[in-house]
C-alpha positions in Angstrom: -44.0 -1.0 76.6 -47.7 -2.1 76.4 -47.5 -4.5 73.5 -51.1 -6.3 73.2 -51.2 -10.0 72.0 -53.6 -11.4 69.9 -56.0 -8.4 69.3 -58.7 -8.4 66.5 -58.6 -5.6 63.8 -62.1 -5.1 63.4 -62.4 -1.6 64.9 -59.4 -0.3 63.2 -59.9 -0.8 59.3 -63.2 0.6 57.6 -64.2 -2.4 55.7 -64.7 -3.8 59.3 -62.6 -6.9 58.5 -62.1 -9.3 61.4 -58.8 -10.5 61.5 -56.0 -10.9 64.4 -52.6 -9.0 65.2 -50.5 -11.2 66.5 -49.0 -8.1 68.7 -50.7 -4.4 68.7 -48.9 -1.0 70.2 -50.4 2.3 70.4 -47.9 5.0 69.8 -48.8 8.4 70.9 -45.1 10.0 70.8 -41.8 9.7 68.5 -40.5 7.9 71.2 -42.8 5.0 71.7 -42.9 4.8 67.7 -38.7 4.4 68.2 -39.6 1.7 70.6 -42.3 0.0 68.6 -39.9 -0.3 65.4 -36.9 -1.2 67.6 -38.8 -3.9 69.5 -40.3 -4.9 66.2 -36.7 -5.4 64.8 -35.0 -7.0 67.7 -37.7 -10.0 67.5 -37.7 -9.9 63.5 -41.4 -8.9 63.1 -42.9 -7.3 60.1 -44.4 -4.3 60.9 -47.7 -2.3 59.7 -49.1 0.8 60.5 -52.4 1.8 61.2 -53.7 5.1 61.2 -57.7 5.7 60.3 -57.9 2.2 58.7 -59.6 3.8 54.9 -57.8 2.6 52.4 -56.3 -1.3 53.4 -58.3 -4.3 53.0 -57.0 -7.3 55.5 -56.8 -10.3 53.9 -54.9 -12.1 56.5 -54.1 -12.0 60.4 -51.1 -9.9 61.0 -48.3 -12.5 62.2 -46.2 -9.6 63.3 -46.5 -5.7 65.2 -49.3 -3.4 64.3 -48.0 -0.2 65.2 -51.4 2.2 65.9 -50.2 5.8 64.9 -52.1 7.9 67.6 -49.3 10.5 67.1 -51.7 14.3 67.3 -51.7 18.1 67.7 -52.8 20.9 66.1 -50.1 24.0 65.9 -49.9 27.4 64.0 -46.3 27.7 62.5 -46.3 31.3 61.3 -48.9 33.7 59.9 -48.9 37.2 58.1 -52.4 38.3 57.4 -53.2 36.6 54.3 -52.0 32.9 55.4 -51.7 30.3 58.3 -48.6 27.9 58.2 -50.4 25.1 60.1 -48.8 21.7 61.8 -51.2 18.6 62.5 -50.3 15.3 63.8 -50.2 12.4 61.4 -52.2 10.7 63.9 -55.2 13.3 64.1 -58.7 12.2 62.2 -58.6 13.8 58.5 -61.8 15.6 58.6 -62.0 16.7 61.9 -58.5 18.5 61.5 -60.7 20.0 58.4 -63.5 21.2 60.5 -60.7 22.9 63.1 -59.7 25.0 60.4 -62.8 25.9 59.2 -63.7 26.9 62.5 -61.0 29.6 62.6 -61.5 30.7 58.6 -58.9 29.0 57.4 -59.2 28.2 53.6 -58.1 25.2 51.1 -59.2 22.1 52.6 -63.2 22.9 52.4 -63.3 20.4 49.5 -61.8 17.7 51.1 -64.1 17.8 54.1 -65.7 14.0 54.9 -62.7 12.2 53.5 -61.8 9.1 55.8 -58.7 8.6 57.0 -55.8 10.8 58.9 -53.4 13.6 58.3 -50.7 11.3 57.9 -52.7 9.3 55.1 -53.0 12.5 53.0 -49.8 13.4 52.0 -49.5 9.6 51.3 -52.3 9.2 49.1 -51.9 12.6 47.8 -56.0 12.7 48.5 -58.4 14.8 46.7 -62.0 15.7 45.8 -64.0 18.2 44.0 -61.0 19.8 42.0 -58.5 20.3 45.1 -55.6 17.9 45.8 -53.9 17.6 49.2 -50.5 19.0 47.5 -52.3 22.6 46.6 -52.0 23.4 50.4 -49.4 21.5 51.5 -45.7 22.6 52.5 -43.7 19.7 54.5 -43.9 16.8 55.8 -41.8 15.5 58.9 -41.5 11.5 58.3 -39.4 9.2 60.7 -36.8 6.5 58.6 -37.7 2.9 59.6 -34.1 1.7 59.1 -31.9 5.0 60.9 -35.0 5.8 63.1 -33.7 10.0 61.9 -36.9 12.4 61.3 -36.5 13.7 57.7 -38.3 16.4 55.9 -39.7 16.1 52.4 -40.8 19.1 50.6 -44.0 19.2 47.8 -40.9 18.0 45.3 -39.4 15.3 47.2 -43.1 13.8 47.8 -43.8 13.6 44.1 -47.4 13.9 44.3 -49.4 12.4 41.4 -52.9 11.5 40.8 -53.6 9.6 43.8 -49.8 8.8 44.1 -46.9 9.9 46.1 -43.3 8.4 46.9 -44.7 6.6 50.0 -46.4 4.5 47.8 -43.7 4.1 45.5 -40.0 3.8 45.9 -40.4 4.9 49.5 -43.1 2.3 50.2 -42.8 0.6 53.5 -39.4 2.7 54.1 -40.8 5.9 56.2 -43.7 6.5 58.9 -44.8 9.9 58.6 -45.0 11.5 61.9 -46.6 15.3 61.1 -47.8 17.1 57.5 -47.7 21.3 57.1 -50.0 23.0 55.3 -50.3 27.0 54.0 -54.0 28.0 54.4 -55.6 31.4 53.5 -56.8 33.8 55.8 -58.8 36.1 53.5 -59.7 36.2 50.0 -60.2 32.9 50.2 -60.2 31.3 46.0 -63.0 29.0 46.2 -63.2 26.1 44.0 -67.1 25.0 42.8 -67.2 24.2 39.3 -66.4 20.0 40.2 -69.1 18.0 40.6 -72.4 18.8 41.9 -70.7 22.2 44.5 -72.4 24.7 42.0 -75.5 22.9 42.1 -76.1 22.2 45.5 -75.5 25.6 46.4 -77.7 27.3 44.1 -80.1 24.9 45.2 -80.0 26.1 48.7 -80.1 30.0 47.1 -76.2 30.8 48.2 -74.7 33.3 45.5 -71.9 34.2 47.5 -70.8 31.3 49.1 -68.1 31.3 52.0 -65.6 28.1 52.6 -68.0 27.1 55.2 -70.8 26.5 52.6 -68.7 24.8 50.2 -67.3 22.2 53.3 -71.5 21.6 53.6 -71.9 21.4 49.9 -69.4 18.8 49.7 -70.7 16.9 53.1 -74.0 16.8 51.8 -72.7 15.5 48.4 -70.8 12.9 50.1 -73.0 12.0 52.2 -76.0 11.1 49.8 -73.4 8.9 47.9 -70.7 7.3 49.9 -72.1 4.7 53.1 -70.9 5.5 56.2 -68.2 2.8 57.2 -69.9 2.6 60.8 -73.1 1.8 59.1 -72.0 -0.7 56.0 -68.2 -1.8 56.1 -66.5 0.3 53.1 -63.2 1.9 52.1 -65.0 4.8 50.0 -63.9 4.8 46.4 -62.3 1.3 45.5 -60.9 2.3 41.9 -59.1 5.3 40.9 -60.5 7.1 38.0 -58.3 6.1 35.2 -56.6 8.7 32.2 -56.8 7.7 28.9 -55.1 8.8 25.4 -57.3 11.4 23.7 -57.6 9.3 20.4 -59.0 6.2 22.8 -61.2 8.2 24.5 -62.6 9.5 20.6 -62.9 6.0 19.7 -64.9 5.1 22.5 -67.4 8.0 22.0 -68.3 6.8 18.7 -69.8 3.5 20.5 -71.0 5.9 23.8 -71.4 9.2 23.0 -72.6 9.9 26.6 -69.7 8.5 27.9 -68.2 11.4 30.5 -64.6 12.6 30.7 -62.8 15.3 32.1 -59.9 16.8 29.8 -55.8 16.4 31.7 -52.5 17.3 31.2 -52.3 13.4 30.4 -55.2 12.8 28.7 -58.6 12.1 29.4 -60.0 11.0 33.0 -63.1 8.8 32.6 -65.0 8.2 35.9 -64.6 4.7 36.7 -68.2 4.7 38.4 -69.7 4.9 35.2 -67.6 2.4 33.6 -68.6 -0.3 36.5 -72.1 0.6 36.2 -72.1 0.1 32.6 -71.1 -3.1 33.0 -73.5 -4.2 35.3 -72.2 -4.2 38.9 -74.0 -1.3 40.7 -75.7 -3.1 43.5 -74.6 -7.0 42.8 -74.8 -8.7 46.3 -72.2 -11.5 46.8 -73.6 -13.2 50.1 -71.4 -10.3 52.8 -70.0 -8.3 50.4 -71.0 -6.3 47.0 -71.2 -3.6 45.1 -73.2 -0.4 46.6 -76.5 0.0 45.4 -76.2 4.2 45.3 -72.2 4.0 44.4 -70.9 1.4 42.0 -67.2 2.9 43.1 -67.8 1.3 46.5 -67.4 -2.8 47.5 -69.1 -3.1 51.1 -68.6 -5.7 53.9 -72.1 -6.0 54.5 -70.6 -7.8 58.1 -68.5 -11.0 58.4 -67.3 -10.2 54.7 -63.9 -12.0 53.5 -61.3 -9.5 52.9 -60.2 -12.5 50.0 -63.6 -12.4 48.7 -63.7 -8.7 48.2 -59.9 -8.5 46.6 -61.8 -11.4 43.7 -64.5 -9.2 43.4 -62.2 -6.4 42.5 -60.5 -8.4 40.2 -63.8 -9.7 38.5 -64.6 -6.0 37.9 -61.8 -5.3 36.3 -61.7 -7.6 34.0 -65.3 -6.9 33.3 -64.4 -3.1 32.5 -61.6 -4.3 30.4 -63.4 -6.5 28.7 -65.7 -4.1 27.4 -63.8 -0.9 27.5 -59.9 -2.4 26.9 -59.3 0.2 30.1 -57.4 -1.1 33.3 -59.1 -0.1 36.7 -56.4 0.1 39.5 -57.6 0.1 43.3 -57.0 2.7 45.6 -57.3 0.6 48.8 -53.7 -1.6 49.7 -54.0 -5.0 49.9 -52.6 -6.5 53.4 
């Protein structure tokens, strides 16, 4: 095994937070992972695993294993001529699997093109944009049991998708590594979604009537791109907050003192964008020394470069109690805190 001492985390998280893991392995088969988790045990370190980095803030040096989930390929399961039963590795880069199957026409992930992150982050966070969730396309998962080391399969069910929310990040926190994700794509007749956001917009923009999946992907890259930084450029997780749900009858008494105030009708209730409800308190572009709030995206807190990942978890928690201060509504981060 080529277990790494002392190796700084920099290059691996997106807020480009320098701290230290006290041991790093990369883990490109089932077998290595096996290893990692059974060495890990044997000299009673905690584990954590790192896939794209996008959604942890470091706070700390790791005293333990980092276990770097390089685990990849690409491989069609079955297909009939309407849809593609496709396996990708939990290790391979989110957007880039995208763009693969957008190079061969395959359709339902066109929305979530740009997103940061992994395959094996999806299912996890349950990720979505533009109208389209991860679970509208996805089949399986194949996940490995930290405790038994047995690969077990979990369904669309089992995985209890929510908004943003999944049983990884619940009950089953901390208790699986996910090790491959399946979707079904379409082959033809491909159901676009561009009523969300600004899709409509930018395509009429550039004169497309009839757009294909392709156009939509560069609708949505475009989109992203003119609002989120690019971690490479300015150390970011993309959205910090998720966009909270509210009770219809809070939501009408908060229109009576903002009548502008936006919303988008659920199952639940009523999703306000929590963008607006930072900016409306005053943060869009505050500068805290390293870190702040983006100038373009209130959403976003930025390492500027040699941020704290401390000093960015207080600025989270001095925007939230700024929103529910003058809202009463709770923001709740998307990023983990490590």
């Amino acid at each position: 095994m080529n277990i790494q001492e002392n190796i700084s985390l920099q290059p691996y998280n997106t807020f480009g937070i320098d701290k230290k893991a006290r041991f790093f392995y990369v883990v490109n088969t089932l077998e290595e992972l096996r290893n990692g988790l059974h060495y890990a045990k044997t000299h009673a370190l905690n584990v954590l695993i790192l896939g794209g980095g996008s959604n942890i803030l470091l706070t700390a040096d790791w005293d333990g294993l980092v276990l770097f989930n390089q685990l990849r390929g690409i491989e069609i399961l079955q297909e009939d001529e309407n849809h593609v039963w496709v396996e990708a590795g939990a290790g391979e880069n989110w957007h880039a699997f995208v763009m693969h199957c957008l190079e061969n026409n395959w359709g339902g992930l066109e929305n979530l093109s740009l997103i940061p992150g992994t395959v094996g982050a999806s299912p996890m966070q349950n990720i979505g944009a533009y109208g389209v969730e991860i679970k509208d396309s996805f089949i399986s998962l194949q996940a490995l049991n930290r405790e038994s080391l047995t690969v077990e399969v979990f369904d669309s069910e089992a995985c209890q998708f929510g908004y943003r929310e999944s049983i990884f990040k619940n009950t089953h926190k901390d208790k699986y590594i996910i090790l491959s994700v399946q979707f079904k794509l379409t082959k033809q007749n491909h159901p676009l979604h561009t009523s969300y956001g600004a899709i409509q917009a930018t395509l009429e923009t550039k004169g497309i009537k009839t757009p294909t999946i392709q156009d939509i992907s560069n609708a949505v890259i475009e989109i992203r791109s003119s609002k989120l930084p690019d971690p490479k450029v300015i150390g970011n997780a993309g959205s910090f907050f998720k966009n909270p749900t509210i009770y219809s009858h809070q939501f009408q008494q908060l229109q009576k003192s903002y009548p502008d105030i936006p919303s988008f009708p659920t199952e639940q209730g009523v999703k306000i964008p929590a963008a607006w409800l930072i900016q409306q308190c005053g943060w869009k572009g505050k500068v805290f020394g390293p870190i702040g709030v983006h100038k373009d995206q209130p959403l976003v807190l930025v390492n500027f470069g040699g941020g704290e990942g401390k000093a960015i978890v207080q600025l989270s928690k001095d925007i939230q109690a700024s929103v529910f201060g003058k809202f009463g509504i709770m923001l709740h981060p998307e990023v983990n805190f490590i």
